[in-house]
C-alpha positions as CSV (number, residue, x, y, z in Angstrom):
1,X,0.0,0.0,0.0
2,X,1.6,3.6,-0.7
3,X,0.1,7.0,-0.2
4,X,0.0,9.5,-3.0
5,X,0.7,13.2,-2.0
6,X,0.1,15.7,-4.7
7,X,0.7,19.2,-4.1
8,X,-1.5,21.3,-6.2
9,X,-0.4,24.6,-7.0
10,X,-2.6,24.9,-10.1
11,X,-5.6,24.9,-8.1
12,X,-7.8,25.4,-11.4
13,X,-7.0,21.6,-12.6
14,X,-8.4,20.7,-9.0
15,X,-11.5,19.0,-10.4
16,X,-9.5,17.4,-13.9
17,X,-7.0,15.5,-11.7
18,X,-9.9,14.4,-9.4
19,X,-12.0,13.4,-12.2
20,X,-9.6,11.5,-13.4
21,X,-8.6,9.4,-10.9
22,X,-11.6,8.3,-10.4
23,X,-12.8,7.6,-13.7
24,X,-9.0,5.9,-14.8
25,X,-8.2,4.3,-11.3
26,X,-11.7,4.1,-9.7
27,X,-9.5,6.3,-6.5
28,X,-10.6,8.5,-3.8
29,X,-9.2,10.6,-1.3
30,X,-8.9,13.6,0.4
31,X,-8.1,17.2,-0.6
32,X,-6.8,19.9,1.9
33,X,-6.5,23.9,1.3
34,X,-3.2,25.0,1.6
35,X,-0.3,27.9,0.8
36,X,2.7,27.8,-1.0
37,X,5.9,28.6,0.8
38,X,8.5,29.9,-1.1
39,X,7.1,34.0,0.6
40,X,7.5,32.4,4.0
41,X,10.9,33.9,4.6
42,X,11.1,37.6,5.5
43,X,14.3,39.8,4.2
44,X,16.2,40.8,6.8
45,X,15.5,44.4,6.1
46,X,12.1,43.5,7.2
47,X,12.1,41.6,11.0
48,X,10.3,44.4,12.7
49,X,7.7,43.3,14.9
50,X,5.1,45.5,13.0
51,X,6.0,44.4,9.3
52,X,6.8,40.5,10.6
53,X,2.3,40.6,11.8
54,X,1.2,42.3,9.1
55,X,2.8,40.0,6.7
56,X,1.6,37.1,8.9
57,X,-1.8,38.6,8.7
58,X,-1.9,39.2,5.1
59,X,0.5,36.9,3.6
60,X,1.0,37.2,-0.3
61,X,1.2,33.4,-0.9
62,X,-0.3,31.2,-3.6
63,X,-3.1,28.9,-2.8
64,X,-2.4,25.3,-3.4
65,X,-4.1,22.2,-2.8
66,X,-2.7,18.8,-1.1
67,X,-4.6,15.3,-2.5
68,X,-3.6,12.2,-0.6
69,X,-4.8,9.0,-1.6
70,X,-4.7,5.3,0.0
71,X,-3.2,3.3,-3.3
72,X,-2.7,-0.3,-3.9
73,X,0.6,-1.5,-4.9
74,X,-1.1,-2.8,-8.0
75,X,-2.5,0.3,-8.8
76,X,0.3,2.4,-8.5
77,X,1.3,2.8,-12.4
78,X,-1.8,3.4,-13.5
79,X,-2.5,6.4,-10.9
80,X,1.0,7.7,-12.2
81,X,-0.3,7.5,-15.5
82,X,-3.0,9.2,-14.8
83,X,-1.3,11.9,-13.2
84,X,1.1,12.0,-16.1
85,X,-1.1,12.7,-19.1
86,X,-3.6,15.2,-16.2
87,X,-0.5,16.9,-15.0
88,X,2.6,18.8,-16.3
89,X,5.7,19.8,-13.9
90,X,4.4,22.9,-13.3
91,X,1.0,22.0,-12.0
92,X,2.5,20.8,-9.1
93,X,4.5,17.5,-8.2
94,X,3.5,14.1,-6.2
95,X,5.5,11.4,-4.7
96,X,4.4,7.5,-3.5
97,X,5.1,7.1,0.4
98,X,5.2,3.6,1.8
99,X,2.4,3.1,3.7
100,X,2.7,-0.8,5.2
């Protein structure tokens, strides 16, 4: 058994790659808001208290969305196939954890 994680940062395809895993590898999971990152880090020009909450309170991060799916060993090639022709680099990026 392995779990898929898929981080999502092209939220739009969402529903496609959902769709599709369904339909191709009869899959469900679950699907969990989240933020990209890669702003997390404040320049050190910036570590005032003030500016350090207001960025915390308004942060200027991309939305992203996490899948993760219970998959069968046997199934595993044909969710990465799916994911493959739903998918491109840039969409976002997925990895198979061991889950036994």
């Amino acid at each position: 058994m392995k779990v898929l994680l898929l981080v999502l940062n092209q939220v739009n395809k969402l529903d496609e790659v959902i769709n599709a895993l369904k339909k191709d590898c009869q899959q469900e999971g679950t699907v969990l808001d989240s933020t990209q990152t890669n702003d997390v880090a404040v320049p050190e020009e910036e570590v005032s208290y003030f500016k350090s909450l207001r960025r915390y309170l308004n942060p200027e991060r991309a939305p992203s969305k996490v899948l993760l799916y219970f998959v069968s060993n046997e199934k595993v090639s044909q969710v990465r196939a799916t994911l493959k022709k739903t998918i491109s680099e840039k969409d976002g990026e997925y990895a198979f954890i061991n889950a036994d």
